[in-house]
MARBA-168979 format. One record per residue (C-alpha): x, y, z; residue number from 0. Coordinates in steps of 0.5 Angstrom, whole numbers, plus 500, padded with zeros to 3 digits. Layout:
<atoms>
<atom><x>X</x><y>Y</y><z>Z</z><num>NUM</num></atom>
...
</atoms>
This chain:
<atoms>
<atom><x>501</x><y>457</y><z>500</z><num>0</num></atom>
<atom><x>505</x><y>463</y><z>503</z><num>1</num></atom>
<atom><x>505</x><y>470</y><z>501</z><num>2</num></atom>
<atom><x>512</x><y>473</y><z>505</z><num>3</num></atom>
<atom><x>517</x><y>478</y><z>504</z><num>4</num></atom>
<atom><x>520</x><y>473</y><z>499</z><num>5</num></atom>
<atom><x>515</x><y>473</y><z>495</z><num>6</num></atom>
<atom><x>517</x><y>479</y><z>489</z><num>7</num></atom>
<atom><x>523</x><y>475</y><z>488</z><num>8</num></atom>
<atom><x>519</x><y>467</y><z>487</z><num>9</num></atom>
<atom><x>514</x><y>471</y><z>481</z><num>10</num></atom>
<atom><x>521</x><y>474</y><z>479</z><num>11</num></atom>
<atom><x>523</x><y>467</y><z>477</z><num>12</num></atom>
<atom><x>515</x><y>465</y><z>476</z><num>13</num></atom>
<atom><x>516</x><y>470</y><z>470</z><num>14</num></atom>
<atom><x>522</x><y>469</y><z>467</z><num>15</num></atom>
<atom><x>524</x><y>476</y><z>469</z><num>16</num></atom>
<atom><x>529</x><y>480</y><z>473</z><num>17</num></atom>
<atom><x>529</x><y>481</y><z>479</z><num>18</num></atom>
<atom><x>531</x><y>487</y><z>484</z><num>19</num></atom>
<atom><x>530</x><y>487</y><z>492</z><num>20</num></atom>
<atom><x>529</x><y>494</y><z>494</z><num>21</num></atom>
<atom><x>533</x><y>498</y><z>489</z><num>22</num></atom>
<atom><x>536</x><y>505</y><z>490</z><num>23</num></atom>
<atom><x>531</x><y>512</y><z>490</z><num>24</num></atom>
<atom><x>524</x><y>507</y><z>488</z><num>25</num></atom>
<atom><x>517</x><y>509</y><z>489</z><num>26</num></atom>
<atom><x>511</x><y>506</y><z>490</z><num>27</num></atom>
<atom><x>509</x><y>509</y><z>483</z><num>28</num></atom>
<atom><x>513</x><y>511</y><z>477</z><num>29</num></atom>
<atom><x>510</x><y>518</y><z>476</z><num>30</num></atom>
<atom><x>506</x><y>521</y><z>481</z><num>31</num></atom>
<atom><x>502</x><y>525</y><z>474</z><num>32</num></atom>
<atom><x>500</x><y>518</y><z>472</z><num>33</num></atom>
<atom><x>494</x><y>521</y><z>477</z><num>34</num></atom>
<atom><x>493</x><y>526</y><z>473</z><num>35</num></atom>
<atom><x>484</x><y>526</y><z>472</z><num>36</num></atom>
<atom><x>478</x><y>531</y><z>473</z><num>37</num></atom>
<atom><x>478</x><y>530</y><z>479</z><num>38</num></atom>
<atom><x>485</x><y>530</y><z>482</z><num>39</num></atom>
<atom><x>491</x><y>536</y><z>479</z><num>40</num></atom>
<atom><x>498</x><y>533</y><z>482</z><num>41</num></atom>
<atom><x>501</x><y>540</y><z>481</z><num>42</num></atom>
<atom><x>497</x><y>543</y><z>487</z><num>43</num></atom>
<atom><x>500</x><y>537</y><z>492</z><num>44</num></atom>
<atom><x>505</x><y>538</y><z>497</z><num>45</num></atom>
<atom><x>512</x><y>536</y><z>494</z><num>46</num></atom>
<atom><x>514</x><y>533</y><z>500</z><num>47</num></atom>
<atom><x>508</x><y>528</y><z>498</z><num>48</num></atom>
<atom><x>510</x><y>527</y><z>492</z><num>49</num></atom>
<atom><x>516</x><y>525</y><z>493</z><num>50</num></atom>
<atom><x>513</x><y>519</y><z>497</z><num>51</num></atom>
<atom><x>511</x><y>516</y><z>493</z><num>52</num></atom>
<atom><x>516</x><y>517</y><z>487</z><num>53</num></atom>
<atom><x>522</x><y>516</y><z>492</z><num>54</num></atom>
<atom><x>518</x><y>512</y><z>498</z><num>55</num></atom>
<atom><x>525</x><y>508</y><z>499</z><num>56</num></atom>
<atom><x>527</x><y>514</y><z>502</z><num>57</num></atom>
<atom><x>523</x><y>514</y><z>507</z><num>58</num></atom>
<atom><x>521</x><y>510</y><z>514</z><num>59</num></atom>
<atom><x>515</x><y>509</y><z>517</z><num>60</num></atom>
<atom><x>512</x><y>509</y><z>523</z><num>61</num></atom>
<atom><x>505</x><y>506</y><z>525</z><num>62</num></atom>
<atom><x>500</x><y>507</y><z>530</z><num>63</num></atom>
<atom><x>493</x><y>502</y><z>530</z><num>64</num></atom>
<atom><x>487</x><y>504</y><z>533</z><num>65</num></atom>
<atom><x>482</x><y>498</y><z>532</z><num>66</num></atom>
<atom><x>475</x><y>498</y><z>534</z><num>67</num></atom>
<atom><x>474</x><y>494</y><z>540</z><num>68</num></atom>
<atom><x>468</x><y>490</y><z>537</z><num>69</num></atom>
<atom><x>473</x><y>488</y><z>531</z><num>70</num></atom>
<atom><x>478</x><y>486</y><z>536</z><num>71</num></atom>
<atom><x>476</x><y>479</y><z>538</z><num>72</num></atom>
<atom><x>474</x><y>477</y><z>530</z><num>73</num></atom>
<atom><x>482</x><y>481</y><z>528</z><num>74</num></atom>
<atom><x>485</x><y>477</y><z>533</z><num>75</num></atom>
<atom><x>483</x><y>469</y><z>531</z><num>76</num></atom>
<atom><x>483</x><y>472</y><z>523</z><num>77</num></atom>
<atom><x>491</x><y>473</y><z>524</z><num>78</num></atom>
<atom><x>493</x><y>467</y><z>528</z><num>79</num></atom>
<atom><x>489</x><y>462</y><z>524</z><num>80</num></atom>
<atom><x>491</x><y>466</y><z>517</z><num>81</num></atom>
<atom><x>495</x><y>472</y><z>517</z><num>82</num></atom>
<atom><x>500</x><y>469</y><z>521</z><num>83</num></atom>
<atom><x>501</x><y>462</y><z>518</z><num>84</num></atom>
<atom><x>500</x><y>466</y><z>511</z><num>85</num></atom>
<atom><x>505</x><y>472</y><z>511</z><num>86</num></atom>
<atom><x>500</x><y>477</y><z>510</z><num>87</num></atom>
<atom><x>494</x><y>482</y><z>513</z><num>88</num></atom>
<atom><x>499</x><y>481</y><z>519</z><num>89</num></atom>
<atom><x>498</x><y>488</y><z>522</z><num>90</num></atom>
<atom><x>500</x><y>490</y><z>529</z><num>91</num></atom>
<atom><x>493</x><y>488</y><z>534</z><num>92</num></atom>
<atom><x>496</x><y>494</y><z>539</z><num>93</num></atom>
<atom><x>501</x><y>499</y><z>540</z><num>94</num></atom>
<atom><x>505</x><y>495</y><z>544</z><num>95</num></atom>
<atom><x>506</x><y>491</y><z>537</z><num>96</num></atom>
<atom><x>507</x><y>497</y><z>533</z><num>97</num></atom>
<atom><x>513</x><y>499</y><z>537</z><num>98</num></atom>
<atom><x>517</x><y>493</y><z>534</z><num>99</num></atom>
<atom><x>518</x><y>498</y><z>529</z><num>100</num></atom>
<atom><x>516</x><y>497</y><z>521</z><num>101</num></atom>
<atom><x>521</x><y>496</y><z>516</z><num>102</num></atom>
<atom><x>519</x><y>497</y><z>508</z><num>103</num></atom>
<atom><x>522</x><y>495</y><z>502</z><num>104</num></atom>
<atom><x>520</x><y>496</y><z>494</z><num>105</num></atom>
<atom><x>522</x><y>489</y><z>491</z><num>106</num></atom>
<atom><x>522</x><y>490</y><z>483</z><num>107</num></atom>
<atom><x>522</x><y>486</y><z>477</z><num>108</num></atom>
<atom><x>523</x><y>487</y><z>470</z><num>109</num></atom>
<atom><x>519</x><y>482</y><z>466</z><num>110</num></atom>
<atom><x>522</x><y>484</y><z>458</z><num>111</num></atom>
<atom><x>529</x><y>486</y><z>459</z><num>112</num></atom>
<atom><x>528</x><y>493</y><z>458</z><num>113</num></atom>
<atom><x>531</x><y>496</y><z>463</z><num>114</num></atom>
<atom><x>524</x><y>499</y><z>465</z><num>115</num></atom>
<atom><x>520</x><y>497</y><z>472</z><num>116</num></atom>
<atom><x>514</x><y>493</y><z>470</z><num>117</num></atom>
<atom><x>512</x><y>490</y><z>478</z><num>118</num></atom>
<atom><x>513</x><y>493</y><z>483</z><num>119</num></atom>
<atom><x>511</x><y>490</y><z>490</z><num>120</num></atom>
<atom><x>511</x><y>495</y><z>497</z><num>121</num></atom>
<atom><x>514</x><y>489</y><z>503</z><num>122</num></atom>
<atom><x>513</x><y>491</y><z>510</z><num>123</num></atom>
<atom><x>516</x><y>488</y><z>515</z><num>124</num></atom>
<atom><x>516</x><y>487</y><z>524</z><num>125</num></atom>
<atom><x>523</x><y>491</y><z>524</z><num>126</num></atom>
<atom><x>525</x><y>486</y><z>530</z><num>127</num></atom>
<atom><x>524</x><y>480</y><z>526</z><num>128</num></atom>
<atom><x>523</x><y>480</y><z>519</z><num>129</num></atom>
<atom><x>516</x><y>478</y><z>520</z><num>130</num></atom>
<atom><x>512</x><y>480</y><z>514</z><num>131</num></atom>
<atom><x>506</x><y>485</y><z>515</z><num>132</num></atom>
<atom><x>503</x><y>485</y><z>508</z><num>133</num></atom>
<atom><x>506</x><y>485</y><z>501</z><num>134</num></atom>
<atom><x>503</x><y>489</y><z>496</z><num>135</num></atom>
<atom><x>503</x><y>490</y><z>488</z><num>136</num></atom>
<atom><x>503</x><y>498</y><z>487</z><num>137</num></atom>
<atom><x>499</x><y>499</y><z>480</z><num>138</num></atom>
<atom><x>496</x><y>506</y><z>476</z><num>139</num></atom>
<atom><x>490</x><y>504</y><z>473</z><num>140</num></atom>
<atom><x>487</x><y>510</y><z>467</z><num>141</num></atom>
<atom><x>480</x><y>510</y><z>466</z><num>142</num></atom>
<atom><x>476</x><y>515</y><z>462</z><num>143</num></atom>
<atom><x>482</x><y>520</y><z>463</z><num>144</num></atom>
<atom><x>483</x><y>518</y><z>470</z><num>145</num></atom>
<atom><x>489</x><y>515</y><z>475</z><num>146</num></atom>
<atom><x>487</x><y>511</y><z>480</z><num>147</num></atom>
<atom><x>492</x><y>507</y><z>485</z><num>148</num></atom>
<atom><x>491</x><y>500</y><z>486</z><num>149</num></atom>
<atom><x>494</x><y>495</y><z>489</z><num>150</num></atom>
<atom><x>493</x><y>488</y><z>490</z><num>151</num></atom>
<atom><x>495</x><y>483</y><z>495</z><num>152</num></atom>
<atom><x>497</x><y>476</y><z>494</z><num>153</num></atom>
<atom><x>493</x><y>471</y><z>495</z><num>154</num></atom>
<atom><x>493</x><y>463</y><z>494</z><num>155</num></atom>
<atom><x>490</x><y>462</y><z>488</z><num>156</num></atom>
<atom><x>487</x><y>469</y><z>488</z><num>157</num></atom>
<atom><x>488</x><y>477</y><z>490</z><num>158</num></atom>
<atom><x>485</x><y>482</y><z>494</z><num>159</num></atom>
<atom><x>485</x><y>488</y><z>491</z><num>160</num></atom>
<atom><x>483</x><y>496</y><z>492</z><num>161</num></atom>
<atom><x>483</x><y>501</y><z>488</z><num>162</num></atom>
<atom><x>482</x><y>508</y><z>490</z><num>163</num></atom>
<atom><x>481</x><y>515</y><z>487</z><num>164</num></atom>
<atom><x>485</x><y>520</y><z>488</z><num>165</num></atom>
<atom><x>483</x><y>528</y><z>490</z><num>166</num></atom>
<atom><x>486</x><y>534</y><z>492</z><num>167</num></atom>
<atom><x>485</x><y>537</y><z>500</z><num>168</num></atom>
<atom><x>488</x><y>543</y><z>500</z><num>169</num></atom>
<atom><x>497</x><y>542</y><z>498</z><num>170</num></atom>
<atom><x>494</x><y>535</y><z>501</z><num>171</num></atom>
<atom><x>492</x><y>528</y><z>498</z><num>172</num></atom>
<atom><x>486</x><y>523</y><z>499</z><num>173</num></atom>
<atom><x>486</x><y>517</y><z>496</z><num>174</num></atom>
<atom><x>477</x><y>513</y><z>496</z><num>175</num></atom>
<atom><x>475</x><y>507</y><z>495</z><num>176</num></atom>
<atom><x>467</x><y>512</y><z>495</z><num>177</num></atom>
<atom><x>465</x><y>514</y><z>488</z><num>178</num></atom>
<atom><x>465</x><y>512</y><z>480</z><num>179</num></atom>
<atom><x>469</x><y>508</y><z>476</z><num>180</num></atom>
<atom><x>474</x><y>503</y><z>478</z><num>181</num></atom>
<atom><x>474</x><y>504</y><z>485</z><num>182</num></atom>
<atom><x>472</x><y>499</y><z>490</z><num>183</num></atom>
<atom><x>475</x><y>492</y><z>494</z><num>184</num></atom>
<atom><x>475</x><y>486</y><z>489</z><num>185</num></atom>
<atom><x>477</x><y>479</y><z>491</z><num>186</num></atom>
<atom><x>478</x><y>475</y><z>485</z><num>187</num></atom>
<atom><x>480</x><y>466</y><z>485</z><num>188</num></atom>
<atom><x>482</x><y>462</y><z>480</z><num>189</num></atom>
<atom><x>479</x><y>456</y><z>480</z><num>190</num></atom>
<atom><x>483</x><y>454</y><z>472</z><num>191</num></atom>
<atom><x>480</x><y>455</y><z>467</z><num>192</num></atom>
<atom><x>476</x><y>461</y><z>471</z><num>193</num></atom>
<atom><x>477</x><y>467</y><z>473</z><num>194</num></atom>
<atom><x>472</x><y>469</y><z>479</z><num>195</num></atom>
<atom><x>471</x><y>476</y><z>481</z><num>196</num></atom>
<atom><x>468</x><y>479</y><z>486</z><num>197</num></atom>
<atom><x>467</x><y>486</y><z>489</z><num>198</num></atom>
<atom><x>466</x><y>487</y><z>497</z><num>199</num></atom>
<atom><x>461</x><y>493</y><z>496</z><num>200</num></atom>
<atom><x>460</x><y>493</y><z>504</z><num>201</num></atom>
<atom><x>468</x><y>494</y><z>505</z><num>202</num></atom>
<atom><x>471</x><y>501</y><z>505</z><num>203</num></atom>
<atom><x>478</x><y>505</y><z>506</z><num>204</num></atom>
<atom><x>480</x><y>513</y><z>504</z><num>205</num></atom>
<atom><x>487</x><y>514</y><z>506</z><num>206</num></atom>
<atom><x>489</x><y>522</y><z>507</z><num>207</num></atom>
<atom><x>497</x><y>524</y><z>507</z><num>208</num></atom>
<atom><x>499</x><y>531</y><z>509</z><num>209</num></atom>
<atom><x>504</x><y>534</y><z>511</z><num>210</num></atom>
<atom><x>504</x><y>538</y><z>518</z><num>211</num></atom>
<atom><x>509</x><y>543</y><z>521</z><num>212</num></atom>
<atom><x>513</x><y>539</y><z>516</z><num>213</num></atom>
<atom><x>512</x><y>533</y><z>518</z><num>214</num></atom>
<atom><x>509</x><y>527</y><z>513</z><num>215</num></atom>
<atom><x>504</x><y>523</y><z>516</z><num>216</num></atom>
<atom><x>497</x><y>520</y><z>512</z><num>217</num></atom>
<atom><x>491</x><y>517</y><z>516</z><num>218</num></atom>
<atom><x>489</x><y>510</y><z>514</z><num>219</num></atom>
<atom><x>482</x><y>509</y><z>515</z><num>220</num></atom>
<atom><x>477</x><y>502</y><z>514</z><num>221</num></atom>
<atom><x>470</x><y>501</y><z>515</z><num>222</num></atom>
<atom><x>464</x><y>496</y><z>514</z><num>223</num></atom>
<atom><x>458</x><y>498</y><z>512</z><num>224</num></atom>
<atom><x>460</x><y>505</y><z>513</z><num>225</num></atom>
<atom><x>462</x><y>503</y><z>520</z><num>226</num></atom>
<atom><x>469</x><y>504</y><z>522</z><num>227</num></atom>
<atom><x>473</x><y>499</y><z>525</z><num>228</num></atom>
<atom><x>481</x><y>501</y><z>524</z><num>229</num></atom>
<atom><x>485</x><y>507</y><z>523</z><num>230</num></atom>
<atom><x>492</x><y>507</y><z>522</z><num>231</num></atom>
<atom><x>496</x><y>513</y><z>523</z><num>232</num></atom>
<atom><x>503</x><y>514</y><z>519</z><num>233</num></atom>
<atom><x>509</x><y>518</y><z>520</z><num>234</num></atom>
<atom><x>514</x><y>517</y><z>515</z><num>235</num></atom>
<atom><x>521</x><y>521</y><z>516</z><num>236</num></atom>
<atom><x>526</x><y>522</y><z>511</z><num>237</num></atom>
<atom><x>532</x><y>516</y><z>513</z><num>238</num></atom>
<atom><x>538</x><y>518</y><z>515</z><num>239</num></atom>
<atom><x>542</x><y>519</y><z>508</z><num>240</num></atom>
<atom><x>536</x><y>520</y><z>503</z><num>241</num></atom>
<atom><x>535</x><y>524</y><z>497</z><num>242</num></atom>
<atom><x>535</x><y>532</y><z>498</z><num>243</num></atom>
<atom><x>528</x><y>536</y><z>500</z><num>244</num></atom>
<atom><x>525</x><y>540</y><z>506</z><num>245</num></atom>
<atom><x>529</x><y>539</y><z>512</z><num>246</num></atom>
<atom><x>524</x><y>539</y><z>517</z><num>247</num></atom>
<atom><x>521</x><y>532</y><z>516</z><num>248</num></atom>
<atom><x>522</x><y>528</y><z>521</z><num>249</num></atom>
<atom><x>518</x><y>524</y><z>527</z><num>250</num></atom>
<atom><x>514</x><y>529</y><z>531</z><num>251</num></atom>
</atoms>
């Protein structure tokens, strides 16, 4: 009944699989090519971009919140009464809160003993105390010769997952839950010996990375029904000691 930043290490043990909590150099993806599709040629990313994601463990974050007052009240009840006590979808409400800091780890597990990473989980945590913010599960999903990012978040009994098409915005990357395919938000429930899904059609989210003056930032938009109701702005800055690239990046 509790997510946390715990949580890689107890599927590890679930799995019978090995375990390693944030290994040297690790990306959210193993192959930033794995994306490769029609719509989306990786070639033509900002290389700084790229290395984000094959190397995150190299990075850190910083975030800003904007949410919508409207979505306030509703946010503020759902993370008392569930995120907190859940350990996940435990986002900053404000921007006081987001200046506790962010912290991130990739914890990985080995299920077959090959040496290769099967699971890899992006944890996120309060820098200030070790409160998780959310834990996700990083995949790559080909469809009809095509990448797709996916991420699941653990639930009690259940996932939530997003999947989201990449494309190309000049040496930057967008990342939809709009368009054909896979893409989309999917809440599944195991009740055994069933397996319920169910896509959330109203629910929507684009994510733009970019690279500016130097600087790595990405936009991180949700909407209901069309209508947005958060924004979370991200810097990421090389850490102190991390794997060669541009010098420039940094926090602005």
């Amino acid at each position: 009944r509790y997510v946390g930043g715990e949580y890689l290490r107890a599927l590890a043990d679930e799995l019978n699989g090995s375990y390693r909590r944030d290994p040297e150099d690790i990306g959210i993806v193993a192959s930033f090519d794995e994306l490769r599709g029609p719509g989306f040629e990786p070639v033509l990313v900002h290389e700084l971009i790229r290395e984000f994601y094959e190397h995150t463990s190299r990075f850190t974050l910083s975030i800003v919140p904007e949410w919508r007052w409207w979505m306030r009240p509703g946010y503020w009840l759902f993370r008392r009464s569930v995120a907190r006590p859940l350990g996940q979808a435990n986002l900053p409400f404000n921007q006081r809160e987001a200046r506790r800091g962010m912290r991130s780890v990739i914890d990985t597990i080995d299920l077959d003993g090959s040496g290769e990473v099967d699971v890899r989980g992006w944890i996120r945590l309060f820098d200030d105390s070790d409160e998780p913010i959310y834990v996700g599960i990083y995949t790559v999903q080909r469809h009809d010769d095509a990448g797709y990012v996916s991420v699941g978040f653990p639930l009690p009994e259940g996932n939530f997952t997003a999947t989201l098409r990449p494309s190309n915005a000049g040496d930057g990357l967008v990342l939809s839950s709009e368009g054909d395919g896979p893409v989309g938000h999917y809440l599944s429930a195991v009740e055994e010996p069933a397996l319920t899904v169910v896509k959330l059609v109203p629910f929507g989210e684009e994510i733009t990375v970019f690279v500016r003056d130097g600087h790595l930032g990405a936009e991180h938009r949700f909407s209901l029904g069309g209508v947005r109701f958060l924004t979370l702005r991200y810097r990421m800055a090389r850490a102190a000691g991390a794997g060669a690239g541009e010098a420039g990046v940094g926090r602005s």
